[in-house]
Each structure stands twice: as structure tokens, then as C-alpha cells.
VMD Tcl script that builds the backbone (N, CA, C; Angstrom):
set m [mol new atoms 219]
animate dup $m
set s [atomselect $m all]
$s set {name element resname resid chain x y z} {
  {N N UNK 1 A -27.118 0.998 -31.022}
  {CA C UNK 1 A -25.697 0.964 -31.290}
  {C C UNK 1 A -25.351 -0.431 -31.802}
  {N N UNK 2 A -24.692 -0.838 -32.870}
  {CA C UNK 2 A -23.816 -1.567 -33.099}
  {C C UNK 2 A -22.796 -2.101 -33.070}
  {N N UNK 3 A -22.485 -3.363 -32.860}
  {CA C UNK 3 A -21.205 -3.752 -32.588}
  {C C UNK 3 A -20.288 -4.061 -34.199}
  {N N UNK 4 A -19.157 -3.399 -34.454}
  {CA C UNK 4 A -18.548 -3.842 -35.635}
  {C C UNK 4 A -18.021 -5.211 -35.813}
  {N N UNK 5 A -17.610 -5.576 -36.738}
  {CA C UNK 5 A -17.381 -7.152 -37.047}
  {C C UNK 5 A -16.219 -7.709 -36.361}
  {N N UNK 6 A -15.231 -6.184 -35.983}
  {CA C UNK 6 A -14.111 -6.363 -34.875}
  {C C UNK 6 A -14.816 -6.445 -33.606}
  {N N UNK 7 A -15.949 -6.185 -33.323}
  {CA C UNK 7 A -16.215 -5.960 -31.858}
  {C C UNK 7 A -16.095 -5.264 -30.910}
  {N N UNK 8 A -16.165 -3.840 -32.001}
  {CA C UNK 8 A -15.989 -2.423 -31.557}
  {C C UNK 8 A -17.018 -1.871 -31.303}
  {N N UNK 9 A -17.573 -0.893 -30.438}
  {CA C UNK 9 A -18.802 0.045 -30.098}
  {C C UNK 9 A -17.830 1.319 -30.169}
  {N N UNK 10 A -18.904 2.081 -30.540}
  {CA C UNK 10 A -18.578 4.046 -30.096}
  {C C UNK 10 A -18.921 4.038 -28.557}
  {N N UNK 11 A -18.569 4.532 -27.543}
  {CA C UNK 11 A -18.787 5.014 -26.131}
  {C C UNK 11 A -19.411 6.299 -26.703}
  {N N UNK 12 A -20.452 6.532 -26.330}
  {CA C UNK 12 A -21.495 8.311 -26.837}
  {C C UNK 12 A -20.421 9.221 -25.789}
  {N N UNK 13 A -20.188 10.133 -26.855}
  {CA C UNK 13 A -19.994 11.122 -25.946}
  {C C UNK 13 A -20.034 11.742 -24.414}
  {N N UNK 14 A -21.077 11.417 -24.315}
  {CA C UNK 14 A -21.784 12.142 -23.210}
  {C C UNK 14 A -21.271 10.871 -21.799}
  {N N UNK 15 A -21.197 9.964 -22.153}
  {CA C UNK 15 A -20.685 8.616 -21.639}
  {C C UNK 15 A -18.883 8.927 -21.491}
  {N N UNK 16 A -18.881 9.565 -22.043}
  {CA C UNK 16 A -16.976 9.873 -22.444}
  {C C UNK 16 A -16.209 11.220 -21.256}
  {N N UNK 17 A -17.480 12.166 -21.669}
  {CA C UNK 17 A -17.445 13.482 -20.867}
  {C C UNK 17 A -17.580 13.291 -19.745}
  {N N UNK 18 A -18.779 12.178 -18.390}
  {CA C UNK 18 A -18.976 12.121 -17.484}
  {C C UNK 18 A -18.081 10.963 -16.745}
  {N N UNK 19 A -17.041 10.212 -18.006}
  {CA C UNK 19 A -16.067 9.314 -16.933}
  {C C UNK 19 A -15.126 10.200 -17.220}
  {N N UNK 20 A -14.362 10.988 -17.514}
  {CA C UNK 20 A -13.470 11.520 -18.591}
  {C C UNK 20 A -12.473 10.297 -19.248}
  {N N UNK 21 A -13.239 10.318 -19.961}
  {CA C UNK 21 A -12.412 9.249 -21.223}
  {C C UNK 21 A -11.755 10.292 -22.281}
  {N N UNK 22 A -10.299 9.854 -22.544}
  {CA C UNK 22 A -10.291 10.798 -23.628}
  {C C UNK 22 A -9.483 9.946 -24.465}
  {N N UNK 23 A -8.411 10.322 -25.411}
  {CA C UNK 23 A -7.923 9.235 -26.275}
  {C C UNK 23 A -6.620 8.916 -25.368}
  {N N UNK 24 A -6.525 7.644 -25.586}
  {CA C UNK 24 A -5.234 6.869 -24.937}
  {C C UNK 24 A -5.720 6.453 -23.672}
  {N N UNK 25 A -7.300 6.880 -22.487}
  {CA C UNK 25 A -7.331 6.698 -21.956}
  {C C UNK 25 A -7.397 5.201 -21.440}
  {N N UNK 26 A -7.672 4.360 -20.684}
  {CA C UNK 26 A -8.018 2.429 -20.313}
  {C C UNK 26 A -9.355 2.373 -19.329}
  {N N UNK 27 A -9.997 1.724 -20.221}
  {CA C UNK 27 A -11.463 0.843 -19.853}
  {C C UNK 27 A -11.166 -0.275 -19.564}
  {N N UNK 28 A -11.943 -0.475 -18.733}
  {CA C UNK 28 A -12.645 -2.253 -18.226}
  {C C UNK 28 A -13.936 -2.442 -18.534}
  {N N UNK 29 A -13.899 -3.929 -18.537}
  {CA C UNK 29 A -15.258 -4.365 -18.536}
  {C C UNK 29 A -15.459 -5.161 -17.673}
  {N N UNK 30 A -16.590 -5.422 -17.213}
  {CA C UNK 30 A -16.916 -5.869 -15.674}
  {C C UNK 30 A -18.135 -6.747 -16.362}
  {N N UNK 31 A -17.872 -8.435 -16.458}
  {CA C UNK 31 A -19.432 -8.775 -16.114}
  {C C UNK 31 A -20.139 -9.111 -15.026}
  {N N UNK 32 A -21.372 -8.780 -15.450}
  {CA C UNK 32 A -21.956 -9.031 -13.949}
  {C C UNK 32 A -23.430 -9.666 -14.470}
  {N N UNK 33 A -23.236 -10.985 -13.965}
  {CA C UNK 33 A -24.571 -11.667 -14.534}
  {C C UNK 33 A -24.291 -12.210 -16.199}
  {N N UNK 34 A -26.067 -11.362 -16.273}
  {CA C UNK 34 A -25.931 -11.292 -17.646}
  {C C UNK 34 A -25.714 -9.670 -18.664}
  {N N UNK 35 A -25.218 -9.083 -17.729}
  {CA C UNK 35 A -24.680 -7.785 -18.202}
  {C C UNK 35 A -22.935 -7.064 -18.554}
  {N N UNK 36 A -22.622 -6.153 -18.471}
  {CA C UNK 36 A -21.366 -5.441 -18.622}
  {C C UNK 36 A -21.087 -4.414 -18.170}
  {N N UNK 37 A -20.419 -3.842 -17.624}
  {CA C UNK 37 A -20.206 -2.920 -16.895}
  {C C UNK 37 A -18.685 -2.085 -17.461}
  {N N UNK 38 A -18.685 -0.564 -18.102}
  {CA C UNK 38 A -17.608 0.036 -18.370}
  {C C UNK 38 A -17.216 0.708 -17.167}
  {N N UNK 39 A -15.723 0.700 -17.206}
  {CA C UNK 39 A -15.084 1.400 -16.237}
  {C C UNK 39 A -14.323 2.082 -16.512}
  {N N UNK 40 A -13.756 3.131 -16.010}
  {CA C UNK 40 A -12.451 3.823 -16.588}
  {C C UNK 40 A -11.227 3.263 -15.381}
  {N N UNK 41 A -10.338 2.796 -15.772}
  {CA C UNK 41 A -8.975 2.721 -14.864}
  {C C UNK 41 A -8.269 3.753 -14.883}
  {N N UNK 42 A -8.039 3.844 -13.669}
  {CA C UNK 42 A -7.600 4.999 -13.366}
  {C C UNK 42 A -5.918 4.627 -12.479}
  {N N UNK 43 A -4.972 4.802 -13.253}
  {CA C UNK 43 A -3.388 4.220 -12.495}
  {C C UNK 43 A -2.380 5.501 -12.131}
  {N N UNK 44 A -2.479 5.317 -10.323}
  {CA C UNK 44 A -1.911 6.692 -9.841}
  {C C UNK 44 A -0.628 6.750 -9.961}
  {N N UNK 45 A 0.052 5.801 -11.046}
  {CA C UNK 45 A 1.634 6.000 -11.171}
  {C C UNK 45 A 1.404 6.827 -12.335}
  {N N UNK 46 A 0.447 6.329 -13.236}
  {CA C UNK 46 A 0.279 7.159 -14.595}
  {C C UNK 46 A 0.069 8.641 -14.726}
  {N N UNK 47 A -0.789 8.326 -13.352}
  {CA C UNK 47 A -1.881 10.273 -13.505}
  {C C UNK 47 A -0.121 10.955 -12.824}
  {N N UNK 48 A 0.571 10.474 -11.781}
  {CA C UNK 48 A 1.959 10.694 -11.198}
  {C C UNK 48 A 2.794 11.136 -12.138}
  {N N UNK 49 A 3.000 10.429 -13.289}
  {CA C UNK 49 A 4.060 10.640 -14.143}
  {C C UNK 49 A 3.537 12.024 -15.166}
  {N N UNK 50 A 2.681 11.905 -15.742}
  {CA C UNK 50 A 1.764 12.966 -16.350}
  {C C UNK 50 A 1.672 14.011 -15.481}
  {N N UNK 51 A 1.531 14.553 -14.602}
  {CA C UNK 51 A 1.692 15.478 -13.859}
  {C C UNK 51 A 3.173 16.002 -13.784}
  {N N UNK 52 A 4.044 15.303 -13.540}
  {CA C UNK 52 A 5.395 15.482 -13.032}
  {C C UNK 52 A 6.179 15.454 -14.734}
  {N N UNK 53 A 5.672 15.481 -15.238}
  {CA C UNK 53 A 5.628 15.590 -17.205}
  {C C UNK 53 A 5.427 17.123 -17.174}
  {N N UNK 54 A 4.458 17.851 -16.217}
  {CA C UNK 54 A 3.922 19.161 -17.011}
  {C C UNK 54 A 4.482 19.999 -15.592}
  {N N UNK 55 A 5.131 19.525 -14.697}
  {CA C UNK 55 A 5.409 20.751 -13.274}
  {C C UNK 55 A 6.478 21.696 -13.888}
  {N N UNK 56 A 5.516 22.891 -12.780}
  {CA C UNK 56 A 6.684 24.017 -13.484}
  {C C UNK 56 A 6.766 24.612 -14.689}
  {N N UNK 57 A 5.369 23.727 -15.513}
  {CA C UNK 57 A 5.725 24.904 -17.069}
  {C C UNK 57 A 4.163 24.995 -17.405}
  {N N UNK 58 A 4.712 26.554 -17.390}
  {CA C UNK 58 A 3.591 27.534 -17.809}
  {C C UNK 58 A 2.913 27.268 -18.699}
  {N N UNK 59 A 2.987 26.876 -19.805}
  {CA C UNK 59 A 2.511 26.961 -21.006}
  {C C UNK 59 A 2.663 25.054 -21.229}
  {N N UNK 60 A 2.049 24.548 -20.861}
  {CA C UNK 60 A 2.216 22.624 -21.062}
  {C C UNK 60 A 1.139 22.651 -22.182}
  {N N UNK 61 A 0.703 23.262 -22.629}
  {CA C UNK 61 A -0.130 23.162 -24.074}
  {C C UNK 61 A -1.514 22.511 -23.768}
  {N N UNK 62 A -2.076 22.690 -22.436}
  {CA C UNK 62 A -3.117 21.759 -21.915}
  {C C UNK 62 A -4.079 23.181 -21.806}
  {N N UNK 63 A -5.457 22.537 -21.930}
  {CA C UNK 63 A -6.333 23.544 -21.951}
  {C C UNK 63 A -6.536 22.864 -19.803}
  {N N UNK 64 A -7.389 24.264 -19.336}
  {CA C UNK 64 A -7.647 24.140 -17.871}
  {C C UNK 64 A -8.426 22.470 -18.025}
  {N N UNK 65 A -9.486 22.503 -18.083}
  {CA C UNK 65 A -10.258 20.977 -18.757}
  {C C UNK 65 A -9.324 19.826 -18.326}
  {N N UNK 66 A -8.197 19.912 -19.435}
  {CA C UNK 66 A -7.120 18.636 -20.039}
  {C C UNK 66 A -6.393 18.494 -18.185}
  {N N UNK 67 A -6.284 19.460 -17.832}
  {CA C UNK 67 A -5.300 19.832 -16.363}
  {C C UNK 67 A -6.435 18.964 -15.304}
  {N N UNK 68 A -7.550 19.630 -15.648}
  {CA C UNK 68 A -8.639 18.747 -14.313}
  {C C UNK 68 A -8.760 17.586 -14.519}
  {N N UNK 69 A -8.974 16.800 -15.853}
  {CA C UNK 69 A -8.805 15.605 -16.286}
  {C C UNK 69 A -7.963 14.899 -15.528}
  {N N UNK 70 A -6.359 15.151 -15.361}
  {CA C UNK 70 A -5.156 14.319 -15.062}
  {C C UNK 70 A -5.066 14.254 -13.400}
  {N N UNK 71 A -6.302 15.305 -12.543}
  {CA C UNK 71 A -6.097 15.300 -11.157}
  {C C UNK 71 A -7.424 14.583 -11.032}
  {N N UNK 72 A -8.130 14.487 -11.646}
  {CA C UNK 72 A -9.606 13.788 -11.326}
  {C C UNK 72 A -9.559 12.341 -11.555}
  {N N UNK 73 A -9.446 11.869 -9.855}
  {CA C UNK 73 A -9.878 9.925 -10.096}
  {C C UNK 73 A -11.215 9.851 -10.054}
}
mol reanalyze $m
mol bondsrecalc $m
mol representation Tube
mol addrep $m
């Protein structure tokens, strides 16, 4: 993998699927040593508000997936 000249990487997929990262989601980086460490942040006012965004309606345009996403820290 490469880093772009901004100092961008792709996160692989599969890296994306097992934190659930999705778009808009917030990473950290953690050093440790001489390494890095990704994290996903996870803010229970956010996952709070997003929830209380979709109560009560049937049809919130979220696939089941998108729904487990917003309850899963």
C-alpha cells in the first residue's frame, strides 16, 4: 500500500467491514513505539442522536446491516 503525496492510505475493505467503518465514520491513530495503531471512535452522543434520528419510522431507508452498525460499539 501506498501513501499519497497528501498522506492518504485506502483502509482494505476487509479492515473497514470488521471495525465497521463506513463513510463519515472517525478514526484514530495511536502510536505506539515505532508503530500505529487504527481505531474507530466510537461517540455515544453520536450513535444517541442517530438512533433517536430513525425511532419510530418504519421505513428510515437503512438496510438491517446500516441498523446493526449504529448499535454496535
Amino acid at each position: 500500500m501506498r501513501v499519497t503525496e497528501k498522506g492518504q492510505v485506502t483502509i482494505p475493505q476487509p479492515i473497514r467491514n470488521a471495525l465497521g467503518i463506513v463513510p463519515g465514520s472517525e478514526v484514530e491513530f495511536v502510536l505506539e513505539g515505532d508503530h500505529a495503531r487504527l481505531q474507530r471512535v466510537v461517540r455515544p452522543e453520536i450513535v444517541a442522536e442517530r438512533l433517536q434520528r430513525y425511532a419510530g419510522s418504519a421505513d428510515a431507508g437503512l438496510t438491517t446491516e446500516d441498523i446493526l452498525k449504529l448499535t454496535r460499539r
